[in-house]
N, C-alpha and C positions, 0 to 999 in steps of 0.2 A: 540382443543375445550376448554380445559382449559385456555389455552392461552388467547384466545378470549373472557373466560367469563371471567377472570380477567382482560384485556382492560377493558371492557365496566365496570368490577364497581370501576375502578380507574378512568374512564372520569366522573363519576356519583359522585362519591365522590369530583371530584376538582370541578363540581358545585357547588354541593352543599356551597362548601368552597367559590365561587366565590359570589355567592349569601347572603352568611354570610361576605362578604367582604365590599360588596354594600351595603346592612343592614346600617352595622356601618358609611361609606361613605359618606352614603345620612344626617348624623347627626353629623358630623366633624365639619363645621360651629358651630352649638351650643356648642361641646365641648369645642372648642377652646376659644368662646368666656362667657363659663361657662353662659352661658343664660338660664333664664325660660321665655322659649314663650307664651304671656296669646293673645288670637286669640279670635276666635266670638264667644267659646260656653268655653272658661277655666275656668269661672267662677261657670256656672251651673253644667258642670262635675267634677271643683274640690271639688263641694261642695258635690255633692253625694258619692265621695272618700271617702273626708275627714270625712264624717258621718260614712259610714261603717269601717275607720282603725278604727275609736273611738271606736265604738261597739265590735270591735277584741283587741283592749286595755285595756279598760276598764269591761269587758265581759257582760257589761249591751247591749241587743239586742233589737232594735224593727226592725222586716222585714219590718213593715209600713210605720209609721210615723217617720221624722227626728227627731234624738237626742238631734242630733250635729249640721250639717249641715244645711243651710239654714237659719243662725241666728236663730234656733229652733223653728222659724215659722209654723213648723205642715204639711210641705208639705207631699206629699204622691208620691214617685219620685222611688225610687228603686224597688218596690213591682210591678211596672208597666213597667220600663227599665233596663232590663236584669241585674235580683237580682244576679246571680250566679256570672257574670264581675264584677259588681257591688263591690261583696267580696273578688273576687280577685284581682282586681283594689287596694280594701282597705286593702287586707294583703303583697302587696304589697308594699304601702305609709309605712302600718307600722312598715314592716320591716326596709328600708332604713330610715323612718324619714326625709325625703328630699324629697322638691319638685322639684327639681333639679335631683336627682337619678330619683325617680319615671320616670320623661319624659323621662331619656335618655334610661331605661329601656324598658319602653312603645315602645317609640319610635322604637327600635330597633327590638324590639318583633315583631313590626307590621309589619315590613319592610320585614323580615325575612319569617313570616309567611304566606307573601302574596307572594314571588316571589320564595318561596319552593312550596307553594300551588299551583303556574302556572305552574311550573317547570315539577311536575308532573303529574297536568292535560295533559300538551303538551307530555308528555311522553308516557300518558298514551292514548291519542287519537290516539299516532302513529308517532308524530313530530321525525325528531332527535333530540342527546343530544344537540348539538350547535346550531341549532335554539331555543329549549326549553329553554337552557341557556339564551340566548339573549333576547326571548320575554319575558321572568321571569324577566328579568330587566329589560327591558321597559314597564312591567306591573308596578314595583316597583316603578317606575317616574313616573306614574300618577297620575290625580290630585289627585282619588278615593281614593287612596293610600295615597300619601300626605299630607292630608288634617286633619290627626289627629296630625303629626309633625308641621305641618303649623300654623294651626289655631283649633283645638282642633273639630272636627268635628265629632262626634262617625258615623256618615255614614261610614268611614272610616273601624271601625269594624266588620261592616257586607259586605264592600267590599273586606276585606281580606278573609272572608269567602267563595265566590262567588266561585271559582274556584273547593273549596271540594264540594260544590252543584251538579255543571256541571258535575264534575268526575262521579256522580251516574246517570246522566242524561242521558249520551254516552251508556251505556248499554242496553237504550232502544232504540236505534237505529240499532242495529243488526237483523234489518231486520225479518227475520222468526224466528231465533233465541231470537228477542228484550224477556226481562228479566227485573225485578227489585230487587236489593239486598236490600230488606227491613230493613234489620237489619243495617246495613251503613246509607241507608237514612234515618232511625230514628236518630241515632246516631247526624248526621251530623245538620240534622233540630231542631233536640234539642237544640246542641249547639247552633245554629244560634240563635234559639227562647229567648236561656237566655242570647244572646246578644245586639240582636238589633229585636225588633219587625216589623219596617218597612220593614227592608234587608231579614226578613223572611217572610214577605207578596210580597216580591219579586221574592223571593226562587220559590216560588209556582208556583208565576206567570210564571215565567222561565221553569219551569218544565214541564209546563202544555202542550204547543206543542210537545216535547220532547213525553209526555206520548202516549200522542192520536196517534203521529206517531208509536210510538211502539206498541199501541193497535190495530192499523188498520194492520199492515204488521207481526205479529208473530202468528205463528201455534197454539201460548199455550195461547189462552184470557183468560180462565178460570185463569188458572194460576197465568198469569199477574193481572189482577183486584185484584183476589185474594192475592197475594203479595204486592198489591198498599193500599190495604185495610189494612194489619196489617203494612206497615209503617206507615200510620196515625196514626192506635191501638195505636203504640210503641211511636210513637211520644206523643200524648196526655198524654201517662201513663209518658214519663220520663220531660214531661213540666206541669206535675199537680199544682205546687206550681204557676207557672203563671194564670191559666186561676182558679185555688181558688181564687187567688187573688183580680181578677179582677171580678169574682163573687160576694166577701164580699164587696169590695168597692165599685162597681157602686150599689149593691143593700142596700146598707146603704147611701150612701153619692155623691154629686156631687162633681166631680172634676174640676177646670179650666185647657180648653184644652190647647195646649201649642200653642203661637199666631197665629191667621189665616193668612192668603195671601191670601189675595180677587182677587189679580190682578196676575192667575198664569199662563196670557201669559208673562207677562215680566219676570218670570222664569223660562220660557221653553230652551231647547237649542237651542243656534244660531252658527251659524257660525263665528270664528276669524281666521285672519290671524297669530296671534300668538299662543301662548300656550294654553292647556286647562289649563280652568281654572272654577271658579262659575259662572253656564250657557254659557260655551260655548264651543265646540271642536274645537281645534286647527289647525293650518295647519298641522303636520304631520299628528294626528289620522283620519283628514278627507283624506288627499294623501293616505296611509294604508287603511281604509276603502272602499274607491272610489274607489282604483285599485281591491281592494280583490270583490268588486263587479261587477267590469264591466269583470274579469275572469271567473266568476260562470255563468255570461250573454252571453259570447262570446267564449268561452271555456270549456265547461258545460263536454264534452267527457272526460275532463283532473282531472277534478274537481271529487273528490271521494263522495257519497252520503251521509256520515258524514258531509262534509264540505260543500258542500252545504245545508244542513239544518241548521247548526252551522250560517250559511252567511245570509238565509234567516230568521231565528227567531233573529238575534242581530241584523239586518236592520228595521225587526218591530219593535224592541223596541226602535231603534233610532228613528224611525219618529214618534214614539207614546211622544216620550221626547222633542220633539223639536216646535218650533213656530208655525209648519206648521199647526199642529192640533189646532183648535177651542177651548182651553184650557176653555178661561171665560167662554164660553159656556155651556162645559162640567161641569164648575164648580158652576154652576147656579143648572143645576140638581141633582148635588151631592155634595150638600155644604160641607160634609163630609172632602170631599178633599181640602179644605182650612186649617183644624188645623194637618189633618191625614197625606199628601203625601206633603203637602206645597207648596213644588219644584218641577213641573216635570221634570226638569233636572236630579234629582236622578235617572230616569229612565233608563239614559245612562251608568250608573253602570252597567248595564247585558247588553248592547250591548257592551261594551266597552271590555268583558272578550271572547264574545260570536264569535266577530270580532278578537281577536288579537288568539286568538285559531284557529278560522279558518286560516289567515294569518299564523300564524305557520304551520299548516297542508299544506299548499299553497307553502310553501317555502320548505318545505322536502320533496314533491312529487318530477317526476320526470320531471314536469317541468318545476319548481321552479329550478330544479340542475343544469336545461340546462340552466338558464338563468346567462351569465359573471357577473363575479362583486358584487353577489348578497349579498355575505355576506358582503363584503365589505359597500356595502351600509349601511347594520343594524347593522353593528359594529358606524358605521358613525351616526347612528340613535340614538343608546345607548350615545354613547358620547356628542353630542348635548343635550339630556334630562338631561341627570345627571350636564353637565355644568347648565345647566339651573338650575335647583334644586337646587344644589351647593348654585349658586349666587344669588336666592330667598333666601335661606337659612341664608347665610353671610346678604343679608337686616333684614331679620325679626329675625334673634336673635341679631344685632345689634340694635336694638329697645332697649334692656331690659337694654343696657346703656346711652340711651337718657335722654329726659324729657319727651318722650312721652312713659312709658315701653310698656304700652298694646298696639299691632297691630293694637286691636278692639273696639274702648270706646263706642260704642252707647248700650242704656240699660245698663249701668254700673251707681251706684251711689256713688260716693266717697264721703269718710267721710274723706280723706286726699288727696292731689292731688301732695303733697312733692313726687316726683320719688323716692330719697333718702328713703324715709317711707317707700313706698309702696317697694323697693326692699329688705330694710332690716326685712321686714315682711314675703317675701317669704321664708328669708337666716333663718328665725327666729329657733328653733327648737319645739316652741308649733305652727302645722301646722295648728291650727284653725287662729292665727295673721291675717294671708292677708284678710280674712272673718269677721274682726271688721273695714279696711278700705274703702274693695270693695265689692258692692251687688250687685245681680243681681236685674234687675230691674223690671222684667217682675215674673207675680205673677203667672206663669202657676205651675200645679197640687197642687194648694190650694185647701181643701177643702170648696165649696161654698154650699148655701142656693137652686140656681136655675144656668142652664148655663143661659138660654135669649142671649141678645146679651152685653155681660158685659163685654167686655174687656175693653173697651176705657177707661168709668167709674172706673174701679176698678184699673187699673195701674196707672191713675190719682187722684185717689181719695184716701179712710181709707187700700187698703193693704197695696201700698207701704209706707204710713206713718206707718204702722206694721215695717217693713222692717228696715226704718230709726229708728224704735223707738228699735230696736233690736239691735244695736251696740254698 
């Protein structure tokens, strides 16, 4: 017996190691080529960074309004997008003094903590450790994932979180037994909440079938409600600083929302023959999804009751994500969803964990084992994704030695366009520099007079001459 339990926490710990391996891995390209990758949003998030290391610098604080950041234009940015990241992000910066350190840190961080985060979800649903391993890495090469090393995408943040969500979610699926560990789900929703607002209105949304199945099939309703009721309690008490916030400012002041998308069929997901990527799922994740569906449809006896509900609520949220649905339509009645959800694409973030979990459960059943070859294939799987990664990677940190360094230029307004400038600006050691070259251009969470329909107007008009007049 001893024997056996010391196996299993030596195969548990060379994950882990494997998983901390990949981390580093998937960021080897930028090391090598000593890169800072500025992608679609590095400019907005390094400004809120860079606001709060000043604030931990300098020990002058406003939770509010920018200090520092935002060419001191007055936006009102952190108070609203997970203040808590926000100051660790910025004690971070200001430890290392490098925006160069900062990402490879980050970056690493994130990698780490999302394919730990599967690793154990898959563990914890019941996978074995080498499937768990494996689909921890193939979670890790997703775009979801990717997408803050890539192009700086804070979606990213609350998709690493996704997996600790699910982990609480699976307990209410024990049937007569279904339960809620209140104290964990607070814990976990918290975090979520002081990192990314939308990825925790997602949370919810994820949860919510999960719930109702556990409501309908456990002996203890009383119980469960009642537990479901003080996660919230607990949630609300340890996210207070959020919803004060946003109390004092919307009942004091208008904010500009952060750009609309009028047109959010053409950001739903589509289908591609290659890679995921922004709006679309790839050829493997749809071969993986499509086979893991048409098992749960034609093999249902084989299929465990966890994994099938895991299969059927990450299939609703893909087709809720994708073209098929009536998008503009929907967004005609709920204009909301123009400055709030933007993308429906994002939606694929909870199918995308909720699918390759079930696919793990699929694969360590027993007749997943009987099937030849099988590992071999998703050893074959990992290896394609990461090369692929790899070689994205080797592109876009090769940027930052071109004449084009930024990935991403639309909405940027230069006040120098010298590559040479603008690199030795990043290398500079006062991390405000790159923020007297490059602005963002877009005036979202300024405080305004009235919304109306003001954006066109006011990006074209007196803010962004704010903006240029602040360099």
């Amino acid at each position: 017996m001893r024997r056996l339990t010391k196996s299993i926490q030596q195969h548990k710990i060379q994950s882990v190691l494997i998983i901390l391996l990949f981390s580093i891995l998937l960021i080897v390209p930028q090391i090598y080529f000593h890169a800072i990758i500025l992608g679609a949003d590095s400019i907005f998030h390094f400004n809120r960074f860079y606001d709060t290391a000043m604030q931990i610098k300098t020990g002058h604080f406003s939770y509010f309004m920018s200090l520092y950041g935002f060419n001191q234009s007055g936006r009102i940015v952190n108070a609203l997008y997970g203040p808590v990241v926000a100051y660790l992000n910025g004690a971070v910066l200001a430890l290392v003094n490098s925006w160069f350190k900062y990402q490879i840190i980050t970056n690493i961080l994130l990698n780490f903590v999302a394919g730990f985060g599967f690793y154990k979800l898959s563990k914890y649903a019941g996978a074995k450790n080498n499937v768990a391993t494996l689909m921890a890495i193939v979670y890790m090469n997703s775009y979801w994932v990717t997408a803050w090393s890539d192009s700086q995408k804070f979606s990213a943040w609350g998709a690493v979180l996704i997996p600790y969500v699910i982990m609480q979610a699976l307990p209410m699926l024990k049937r007569q037994d279904a339960k809620i560990h209140y104290g964990a789900l607070a814990i976990v929703m918290a975090i979520m909440i002081q990192t990314h607002m939308l990825s925790a209105l997602f949370s919810v949304l994820v949860l919510i079938p999960f719930a109702l199945v556990g409501l309908f099939t456990t002996r203890h309703k009383v119980a469960f409600v009642r537990d479901g009721c003080l996660a919230v309690g607990l949630t609300i008490i340890l996210t207070g600083n959020i919803w004060g916030g946003m109390l004092d400012i919307y009942g004091s002041d208008n904010l500009l929302k952060p750009y609309p998308q009028y047109d959010l069929q053409a950001v739903a997901t589509s289908f591609s023959w290659g890679h995921d990527s922004f709006g679309t799922l790839g050829l493997i994740s749809s071969c993986l999804f499509a086979i893991q569906l048409l098992l749960v449809f034609k093999r249902a006896s084989f299929i465990s009751f966890t994994n099938r509900v895991l299969t059927y609520v990450g299939a609703t949220f893909l087709l809720l994500s994708s073209d098929i649905m009536p998008w503009n339509t929907i967004g005609k009645h709920l204009p909301v969803l123009y400055s709030f959800l933007q993308f429906p694409f994002r939606l694929v973030i909870l199918s995308n964990v909720l699918l390759l979990l079930a696919v793990s459960l699929t694969l360590s059943s027993n007749f997943g084992q009987k099937i030849s070859h099988l590992t071999t294939v998703m050893v074959l799987i990992v290896v394609l994704l990461t090369t692929f990664n790899l070689q994205k990677k080797v592109t876009i940190s090769q940027k930052w030695l071109s004449d084009n360094v930024l990935t991403y230029r639309n909405k940027i307004i230069y006040k120098d366009k010298n590559p040479d400038v603008i690199r030795a600006a990043f290398k500079d050691k006062n991390l405000g520099k790159p923020f007297t070259i490059l602005q963002k251009g877009t005036p979202d969470y300024l405080p305004i007079q009235q919304q109306g329909n003001l954006w066109q107007k006011i990006v074209s008009n007196h803010i962004v001459q704010i903006l240029k007049q602040h360099s």
